[in-house]
Structure formats: structure tokens, C-alpha cells
DRENPA-3360 file (N, C-alpha, C; in nm, 2 decimals, always signed):
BEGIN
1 = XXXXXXXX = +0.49/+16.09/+10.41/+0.37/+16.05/+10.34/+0.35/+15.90/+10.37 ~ +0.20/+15.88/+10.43/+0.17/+15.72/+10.42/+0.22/+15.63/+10.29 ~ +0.25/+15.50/+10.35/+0.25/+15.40/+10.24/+0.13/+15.37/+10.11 ~ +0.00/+15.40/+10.19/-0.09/+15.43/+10.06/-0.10/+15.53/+10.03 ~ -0.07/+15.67/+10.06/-0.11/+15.82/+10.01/+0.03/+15.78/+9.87 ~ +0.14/+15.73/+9.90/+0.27/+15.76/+9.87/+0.23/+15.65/+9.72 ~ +0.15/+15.58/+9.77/+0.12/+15.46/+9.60/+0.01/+15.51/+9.55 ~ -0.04/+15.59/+9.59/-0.17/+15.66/+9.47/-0.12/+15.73/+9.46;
9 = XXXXXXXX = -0.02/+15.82/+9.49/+0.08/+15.95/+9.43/+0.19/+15.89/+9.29 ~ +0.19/+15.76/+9.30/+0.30/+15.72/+9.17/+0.18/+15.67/+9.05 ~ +0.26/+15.66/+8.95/+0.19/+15.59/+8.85/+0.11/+15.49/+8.86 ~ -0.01/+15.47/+8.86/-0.06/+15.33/+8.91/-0.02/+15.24/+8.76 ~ +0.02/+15.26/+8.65/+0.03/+15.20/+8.59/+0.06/+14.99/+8.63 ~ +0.21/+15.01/+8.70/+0.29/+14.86/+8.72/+0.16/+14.82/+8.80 ~ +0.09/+14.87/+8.90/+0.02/+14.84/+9.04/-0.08/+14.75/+8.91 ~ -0.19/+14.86/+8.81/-0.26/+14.81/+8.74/-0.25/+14.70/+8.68;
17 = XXXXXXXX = -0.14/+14.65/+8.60/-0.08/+14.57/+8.52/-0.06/+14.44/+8.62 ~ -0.01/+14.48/+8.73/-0.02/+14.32/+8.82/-0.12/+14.25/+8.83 ~ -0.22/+14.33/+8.90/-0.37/+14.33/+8.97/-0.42/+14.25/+8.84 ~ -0.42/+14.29/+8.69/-0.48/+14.25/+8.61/-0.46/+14.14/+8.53 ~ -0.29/+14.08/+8.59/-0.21/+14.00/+8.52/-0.30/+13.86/+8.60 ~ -0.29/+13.91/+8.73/-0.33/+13.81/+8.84/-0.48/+13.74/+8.83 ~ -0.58/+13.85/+8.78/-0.68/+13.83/+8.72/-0.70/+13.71/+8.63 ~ -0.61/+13.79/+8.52/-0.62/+13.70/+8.36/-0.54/+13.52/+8.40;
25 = XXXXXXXX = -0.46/+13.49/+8.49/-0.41/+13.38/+8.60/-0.49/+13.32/+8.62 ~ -0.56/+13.37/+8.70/-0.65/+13.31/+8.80/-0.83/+13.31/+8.79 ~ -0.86/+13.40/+8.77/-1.01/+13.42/+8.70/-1.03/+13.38/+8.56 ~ -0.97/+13.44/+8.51/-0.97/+13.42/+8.34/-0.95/+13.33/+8.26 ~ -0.84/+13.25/+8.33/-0.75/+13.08/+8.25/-0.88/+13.05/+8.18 ~ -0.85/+13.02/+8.03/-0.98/+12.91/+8.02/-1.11/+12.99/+7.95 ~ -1.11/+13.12/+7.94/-1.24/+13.15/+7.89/-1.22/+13.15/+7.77 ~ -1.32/+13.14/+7.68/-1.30/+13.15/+7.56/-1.31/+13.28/+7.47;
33 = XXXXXXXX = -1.32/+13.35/+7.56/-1.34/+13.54/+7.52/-1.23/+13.56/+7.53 ~ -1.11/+13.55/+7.56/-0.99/+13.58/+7.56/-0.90/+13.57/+7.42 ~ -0.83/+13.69/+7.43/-0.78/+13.73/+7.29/-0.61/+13.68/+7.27 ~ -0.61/+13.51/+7.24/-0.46/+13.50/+7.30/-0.36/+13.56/+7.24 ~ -0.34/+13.66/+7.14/-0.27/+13.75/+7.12/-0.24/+13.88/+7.22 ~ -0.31/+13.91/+7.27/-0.33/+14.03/+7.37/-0.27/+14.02/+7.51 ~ -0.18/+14.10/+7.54/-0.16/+14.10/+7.74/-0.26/+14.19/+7.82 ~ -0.17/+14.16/+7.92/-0.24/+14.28/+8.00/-0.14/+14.42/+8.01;
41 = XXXXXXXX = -0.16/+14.53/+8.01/-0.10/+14.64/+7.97/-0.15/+14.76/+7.99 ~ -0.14/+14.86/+8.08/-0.20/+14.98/+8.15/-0.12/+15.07/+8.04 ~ -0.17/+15.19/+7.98/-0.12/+15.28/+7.89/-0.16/+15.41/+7.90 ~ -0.06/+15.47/+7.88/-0.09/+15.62/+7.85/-0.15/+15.73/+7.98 ~ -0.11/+15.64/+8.12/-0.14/+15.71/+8.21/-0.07/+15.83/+8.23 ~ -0.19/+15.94/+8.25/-0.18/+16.08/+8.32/-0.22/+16.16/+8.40 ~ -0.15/+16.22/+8.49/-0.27/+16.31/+8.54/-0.35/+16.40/+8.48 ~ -0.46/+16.41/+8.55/-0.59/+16.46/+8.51/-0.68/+16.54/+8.60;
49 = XXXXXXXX = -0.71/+16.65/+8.61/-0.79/+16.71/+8.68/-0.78/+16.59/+8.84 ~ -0.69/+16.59/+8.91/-0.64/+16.52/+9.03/-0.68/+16.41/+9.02 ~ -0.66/+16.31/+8.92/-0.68/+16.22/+8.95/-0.58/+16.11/+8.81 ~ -0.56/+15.99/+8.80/-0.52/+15.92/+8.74/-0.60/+15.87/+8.62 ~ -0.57/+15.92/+8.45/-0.63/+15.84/+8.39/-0.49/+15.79/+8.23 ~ -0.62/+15.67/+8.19/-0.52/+15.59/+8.14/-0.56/+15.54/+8.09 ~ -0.53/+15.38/+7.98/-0.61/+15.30/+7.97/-0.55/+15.17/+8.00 ~ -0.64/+15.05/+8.02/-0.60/+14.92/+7.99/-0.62/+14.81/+7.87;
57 = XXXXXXXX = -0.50/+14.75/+7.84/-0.53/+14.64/+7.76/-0.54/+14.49/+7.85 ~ -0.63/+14.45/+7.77/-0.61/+14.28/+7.86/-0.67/+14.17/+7.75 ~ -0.68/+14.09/+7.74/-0.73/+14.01/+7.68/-0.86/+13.99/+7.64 ~ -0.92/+14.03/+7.70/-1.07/+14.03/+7.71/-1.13/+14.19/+7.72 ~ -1.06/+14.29/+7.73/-1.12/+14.42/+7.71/-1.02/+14.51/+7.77 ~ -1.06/+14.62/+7.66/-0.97/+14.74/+7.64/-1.10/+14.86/+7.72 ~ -1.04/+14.95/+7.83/-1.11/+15.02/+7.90/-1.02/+15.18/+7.93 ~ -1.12/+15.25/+7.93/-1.05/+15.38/+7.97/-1.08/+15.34/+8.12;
65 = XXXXXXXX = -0.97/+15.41/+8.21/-0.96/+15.38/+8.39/-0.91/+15.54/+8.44 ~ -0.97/+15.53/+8.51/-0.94/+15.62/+8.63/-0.93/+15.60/+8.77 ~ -0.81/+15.63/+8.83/-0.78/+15.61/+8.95/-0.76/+15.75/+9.03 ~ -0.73/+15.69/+9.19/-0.75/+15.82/+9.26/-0.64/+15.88/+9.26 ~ -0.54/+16.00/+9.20/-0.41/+16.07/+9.26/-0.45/+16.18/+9.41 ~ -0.55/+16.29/+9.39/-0.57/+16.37/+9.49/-0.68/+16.28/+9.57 ~ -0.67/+16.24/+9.71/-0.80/+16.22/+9.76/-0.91/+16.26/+9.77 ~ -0.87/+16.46/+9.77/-0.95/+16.53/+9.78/-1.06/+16.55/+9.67;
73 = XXXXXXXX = -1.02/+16.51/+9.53/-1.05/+16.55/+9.41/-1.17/+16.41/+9.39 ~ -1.13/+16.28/+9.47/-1.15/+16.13/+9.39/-1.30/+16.16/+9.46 ~ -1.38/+16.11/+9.37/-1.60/+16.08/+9.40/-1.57/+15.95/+9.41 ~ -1.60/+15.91/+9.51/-1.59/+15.75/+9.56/-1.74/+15.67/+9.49 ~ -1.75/+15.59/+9.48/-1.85/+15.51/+9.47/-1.90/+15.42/+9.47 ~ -2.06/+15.31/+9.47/-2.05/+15.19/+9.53/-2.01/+15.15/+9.41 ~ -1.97/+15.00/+9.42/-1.90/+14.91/+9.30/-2.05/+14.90/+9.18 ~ -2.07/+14.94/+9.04/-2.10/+14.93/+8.95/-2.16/+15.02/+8.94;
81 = XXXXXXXX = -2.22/+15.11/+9.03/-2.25/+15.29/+8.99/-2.15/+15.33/+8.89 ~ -2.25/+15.41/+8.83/-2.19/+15.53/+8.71/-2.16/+15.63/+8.80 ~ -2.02/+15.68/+8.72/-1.97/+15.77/+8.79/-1.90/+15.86/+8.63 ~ -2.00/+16.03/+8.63/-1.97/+16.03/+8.51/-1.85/+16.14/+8.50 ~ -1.78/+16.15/+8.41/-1.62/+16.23/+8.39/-1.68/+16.32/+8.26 ~ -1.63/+16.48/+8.28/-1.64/+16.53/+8.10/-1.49/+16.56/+8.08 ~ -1.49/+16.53/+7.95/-1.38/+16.60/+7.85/-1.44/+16.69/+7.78 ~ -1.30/+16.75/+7.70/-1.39/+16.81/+7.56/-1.47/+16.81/+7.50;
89 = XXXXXXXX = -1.47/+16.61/+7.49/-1.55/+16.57/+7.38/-1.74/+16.52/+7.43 ~ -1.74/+16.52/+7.56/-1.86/+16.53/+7.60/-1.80/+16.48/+7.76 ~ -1.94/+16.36/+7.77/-1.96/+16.35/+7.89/-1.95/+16.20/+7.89 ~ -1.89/+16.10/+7.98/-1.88/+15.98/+7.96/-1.90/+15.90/+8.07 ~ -1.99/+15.80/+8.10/-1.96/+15.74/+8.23/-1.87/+15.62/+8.27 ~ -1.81/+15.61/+8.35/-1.73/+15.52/+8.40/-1.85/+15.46/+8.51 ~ -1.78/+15.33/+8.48/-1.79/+15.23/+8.62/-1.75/+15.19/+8.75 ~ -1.82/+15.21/+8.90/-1.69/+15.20/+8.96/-1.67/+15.06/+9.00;
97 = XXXXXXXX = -1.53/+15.06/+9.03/-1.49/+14.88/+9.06/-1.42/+14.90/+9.16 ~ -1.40/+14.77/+9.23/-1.24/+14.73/+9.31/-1.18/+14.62/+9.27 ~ -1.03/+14.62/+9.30/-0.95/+14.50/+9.31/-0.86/+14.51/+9.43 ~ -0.88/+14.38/+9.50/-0.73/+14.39/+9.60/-0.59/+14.42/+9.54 ~ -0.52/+14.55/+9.56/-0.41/+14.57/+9.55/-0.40/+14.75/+9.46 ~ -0.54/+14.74/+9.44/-0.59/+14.83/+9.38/-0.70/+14.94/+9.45 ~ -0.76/+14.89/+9.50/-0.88/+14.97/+9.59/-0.99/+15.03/+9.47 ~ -1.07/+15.11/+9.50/-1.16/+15.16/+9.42/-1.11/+15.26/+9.31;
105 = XXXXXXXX = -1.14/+15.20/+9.17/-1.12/+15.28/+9.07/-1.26/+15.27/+8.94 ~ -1.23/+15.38/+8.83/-1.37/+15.35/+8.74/-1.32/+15.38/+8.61 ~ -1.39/+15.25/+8.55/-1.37/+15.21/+8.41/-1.48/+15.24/+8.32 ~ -1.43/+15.24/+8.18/-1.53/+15.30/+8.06/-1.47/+15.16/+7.93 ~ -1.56/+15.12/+7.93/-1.56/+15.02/+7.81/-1.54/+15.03/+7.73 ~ -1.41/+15.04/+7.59/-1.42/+15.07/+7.49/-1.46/+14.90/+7.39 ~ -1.40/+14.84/+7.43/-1.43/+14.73/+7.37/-1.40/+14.61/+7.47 ~ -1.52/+14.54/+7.43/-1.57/+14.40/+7.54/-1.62/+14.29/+7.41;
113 = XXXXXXXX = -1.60/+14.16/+7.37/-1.47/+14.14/+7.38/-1.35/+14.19/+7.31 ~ -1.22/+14.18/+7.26/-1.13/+14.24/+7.22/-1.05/+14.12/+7.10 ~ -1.12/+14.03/+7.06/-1.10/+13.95/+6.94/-1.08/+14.01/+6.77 ~ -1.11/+14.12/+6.75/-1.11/+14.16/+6.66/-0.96/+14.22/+6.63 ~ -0.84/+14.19/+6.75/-0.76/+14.29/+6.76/-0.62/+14.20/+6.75 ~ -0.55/+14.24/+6.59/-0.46/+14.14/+6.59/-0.31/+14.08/+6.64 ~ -0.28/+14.22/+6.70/-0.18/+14.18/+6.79/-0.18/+14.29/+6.92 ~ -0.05/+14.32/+7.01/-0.08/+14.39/+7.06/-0.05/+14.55/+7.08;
121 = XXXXXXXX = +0.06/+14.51/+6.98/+0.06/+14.72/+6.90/-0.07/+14.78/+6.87 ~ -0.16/+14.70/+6.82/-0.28/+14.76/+6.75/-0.36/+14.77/+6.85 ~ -0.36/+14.70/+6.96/-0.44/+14.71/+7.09/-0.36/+14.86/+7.16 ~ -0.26/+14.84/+7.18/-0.25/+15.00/+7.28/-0.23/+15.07/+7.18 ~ -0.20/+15.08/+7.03/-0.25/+15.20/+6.95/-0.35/+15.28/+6.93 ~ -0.49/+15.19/+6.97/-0.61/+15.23/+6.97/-0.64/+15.25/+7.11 ~ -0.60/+15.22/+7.22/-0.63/+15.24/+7.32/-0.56/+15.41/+7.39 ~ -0.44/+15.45/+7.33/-0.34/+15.53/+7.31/-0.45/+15.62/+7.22;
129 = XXXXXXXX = -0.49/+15.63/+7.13/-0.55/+15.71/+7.03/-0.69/+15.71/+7.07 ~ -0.78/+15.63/+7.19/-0.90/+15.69/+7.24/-0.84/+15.79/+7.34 ~ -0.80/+15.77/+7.42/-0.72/+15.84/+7.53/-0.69/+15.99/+7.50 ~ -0.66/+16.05/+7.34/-0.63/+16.14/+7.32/-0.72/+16.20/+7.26 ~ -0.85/+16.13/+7.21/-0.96/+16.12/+7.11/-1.03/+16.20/+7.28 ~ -1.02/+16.18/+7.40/-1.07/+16.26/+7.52/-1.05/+16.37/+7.48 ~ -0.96/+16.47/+7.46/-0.92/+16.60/+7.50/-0.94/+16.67/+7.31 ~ -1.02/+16.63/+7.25/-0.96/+16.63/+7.13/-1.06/+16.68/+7.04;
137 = XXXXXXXX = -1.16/+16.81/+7.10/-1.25/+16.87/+7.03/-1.26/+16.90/+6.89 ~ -1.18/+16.84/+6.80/-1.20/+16.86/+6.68/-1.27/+16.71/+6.62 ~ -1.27/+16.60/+6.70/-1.39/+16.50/+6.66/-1.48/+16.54/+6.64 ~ -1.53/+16.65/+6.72/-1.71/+16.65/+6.72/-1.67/+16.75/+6.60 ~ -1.58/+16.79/+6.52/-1.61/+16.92/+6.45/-1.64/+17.06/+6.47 ~ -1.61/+17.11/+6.60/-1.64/+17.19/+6.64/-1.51/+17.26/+6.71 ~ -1.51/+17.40/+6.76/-1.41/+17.45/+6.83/-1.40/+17.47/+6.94 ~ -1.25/+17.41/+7.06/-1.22/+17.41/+7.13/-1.31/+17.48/+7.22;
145 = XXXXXXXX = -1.37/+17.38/+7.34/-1.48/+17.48/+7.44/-1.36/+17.47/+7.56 ~ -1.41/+17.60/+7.65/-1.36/+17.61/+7.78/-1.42/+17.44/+7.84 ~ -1.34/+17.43/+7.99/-1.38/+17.32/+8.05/-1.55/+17.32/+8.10 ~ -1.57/+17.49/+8.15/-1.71/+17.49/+8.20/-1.80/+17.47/+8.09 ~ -1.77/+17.56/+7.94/-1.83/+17.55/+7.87/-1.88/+17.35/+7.82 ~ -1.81/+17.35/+7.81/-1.76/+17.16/+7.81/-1.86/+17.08/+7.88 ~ -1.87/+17.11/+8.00/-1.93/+17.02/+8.15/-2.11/+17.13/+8.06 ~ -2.10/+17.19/+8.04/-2.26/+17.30/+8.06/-2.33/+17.22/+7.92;
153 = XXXXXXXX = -2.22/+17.21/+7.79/-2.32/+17.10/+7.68/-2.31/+16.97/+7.70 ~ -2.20/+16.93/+7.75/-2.18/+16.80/+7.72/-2.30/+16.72/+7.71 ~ -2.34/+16.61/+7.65/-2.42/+16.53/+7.65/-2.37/+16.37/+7.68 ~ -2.43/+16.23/+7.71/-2.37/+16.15/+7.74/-2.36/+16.10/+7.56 ~ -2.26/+16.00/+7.55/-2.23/+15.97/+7.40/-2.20/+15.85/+7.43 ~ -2.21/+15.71/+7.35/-2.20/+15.58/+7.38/-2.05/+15.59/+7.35 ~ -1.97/+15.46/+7.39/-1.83/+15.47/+7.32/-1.84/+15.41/+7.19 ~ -1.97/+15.38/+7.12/-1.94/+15.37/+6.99/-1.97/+15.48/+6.91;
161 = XXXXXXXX = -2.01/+15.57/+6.97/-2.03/+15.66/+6.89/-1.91/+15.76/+6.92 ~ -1.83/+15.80/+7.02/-1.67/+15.81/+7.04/-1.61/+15.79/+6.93 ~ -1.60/+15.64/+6.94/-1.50/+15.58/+6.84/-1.51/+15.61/+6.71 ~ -1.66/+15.65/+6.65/-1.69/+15.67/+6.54/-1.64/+15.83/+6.52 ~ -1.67/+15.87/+6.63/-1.60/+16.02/+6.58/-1.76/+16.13/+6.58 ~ -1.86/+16.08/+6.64/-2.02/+16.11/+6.60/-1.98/+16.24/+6.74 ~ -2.03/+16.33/+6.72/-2.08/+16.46/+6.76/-2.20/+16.42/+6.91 ~ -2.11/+16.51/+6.98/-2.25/+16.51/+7.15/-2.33/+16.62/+7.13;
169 = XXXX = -2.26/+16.66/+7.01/-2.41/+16.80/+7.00/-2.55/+16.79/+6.93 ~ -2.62/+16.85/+7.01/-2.76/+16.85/+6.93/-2.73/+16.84/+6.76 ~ -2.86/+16.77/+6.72/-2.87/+16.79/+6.55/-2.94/+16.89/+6.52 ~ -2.87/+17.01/+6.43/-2.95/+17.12/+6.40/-3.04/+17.11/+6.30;
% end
């Protein structure tokens, strides 16, 4: 196996957590949106329908991420295109990005900025409990749909209406 087939086949978590450490270093020093309680911290990564999802904590925002595991599986994209993923719970778009050391991956904003968050247990608590809040059809109130079933209603849903726990289904 190539040296990059062989690093998108492991956890990208450590890869994530550098890339973003380096970031918060060197881009970030100094902003005032920054949560200085908070690190940077990749969580809860898993495979997923071939590919890598997870989330990040950082100082300045907490995002659901998806990276590439199968090549074959990964929808490439240009950098800030929506690129949209379903779960259970509907349909969600990610953003796509790059970073050197990283290559092309796509993120979903749960919170921008991340000041409201008092330390950093409660940061990957909630970042840990969106992540599961994906697969987790009893938010919307409703019963477990097949995956196709899933992809055929899904609707797009904001992530505050996620978070809130609000329904992608029509109002009857």
C-alpha cells in the first residue's frame, strides 16, 4: 500500500488534530474569537459508508468532518462547494476544504464561534452527542427508516434546527 492510500486508511484523527493545532499557531494567534479554554481535538472518529467521519473541537469552532477512507466512495469537490451527506436524521451539507497535510476534506458547522463553551469536556461532549444525534432517528420522533428510505425524504435541516432536535419532515 502507498504512503498516502496507507494514511487515509488510519484514523485521520492525530493527522487532524496537528493540521489544526498548526492552524490555531500560526493563523489564529491573536483573534479574539478564540475560546481560550478550548483545544484543538478531532473526536469520535468512524467509519462510515467508506469514508471517515468525526468531529472537531478547536477554539473557534466545533464541526462535524468527513474525510476520505475508500477512494472509491470519496465525491471530491472544489474548496467551498456543498457537498451533501444523509443520515437518518435527514440530509446535511458539508463544506468542502483543504489543508496541507490533510488534502481535501468536508465540514458541517455546528458552532462558529465556540465561546459559549466552558471548558473542554463540554466541548467534545456535545460534539460526541451531535455525532450520534446523526444516526439517531428518534430525534425527529419518528421510526427508524431504511438508508434508501432516509436519502428518498430526507430534507436539508439547518444545524440549529439538529441541535434543537426539530423534525426534517414535512408539517402535517
Amino acid at each position: 500500500m502507498a504512503e498516502a492510500e496507507a494514511a487515509r486508511a488510519a484514523d485521520p484523527s492525530s493527522r487532524l488534530t496537528r493540521a489544526f493545532e498548526l492552524i490555531a499557531s500560526e493563523r489564529m494567534a491573536g483573534v479574539p474569537i478564540l475560546n481560550p479554554r478550548l483545544s484543538v481535538e478531532a473526536v469520535g472518529f468512524r467509519e462510515w459508508n467508506g469514508h471517515w467521519l468525526g468531529a472537531l473541537v478547536t477554539p473557534w469552532f466545533i464541526n462535524l468532518v468527513v474525510m476520505p477512507l475508500d477512494p472509491a466512495a470519496w465525491r471530491s469537490a472544489q474548496e467551498r462547494d456543498n457537498v451533501p451527506y444523509t443520515f437518518p436524521t435527514g440530509l446535511f451539507n458539508f463544506i468542502a476544504a483543504r489543508e496541507p497535510g490533510l488534502g481535501e476534506y468536508h465540514a458541517c458547522s455546528l458552532f462558529s464561534p465556540v465561546l459559549e463553551f466552558a471548558d473542554q469536556a463540554t466541548a467534545r461532549t456535545t460534539a460526541c452527542l451531535a455525532l450520534d444525534g446523526l444516526f439517531d432517528p428518534a430525534i425527529l420522533g419518528e421510526a427508524p427508516r431504511s438508508a434508501a428510505d432516509a436519502a428518498q425524504h430526507a430534507q436539508t435541516m439547518s444545524r440549529r434546527e439538529f441541535l434543537r432536535g426539530a423534525s426534517s419532515a414535512p408539517e402535517s
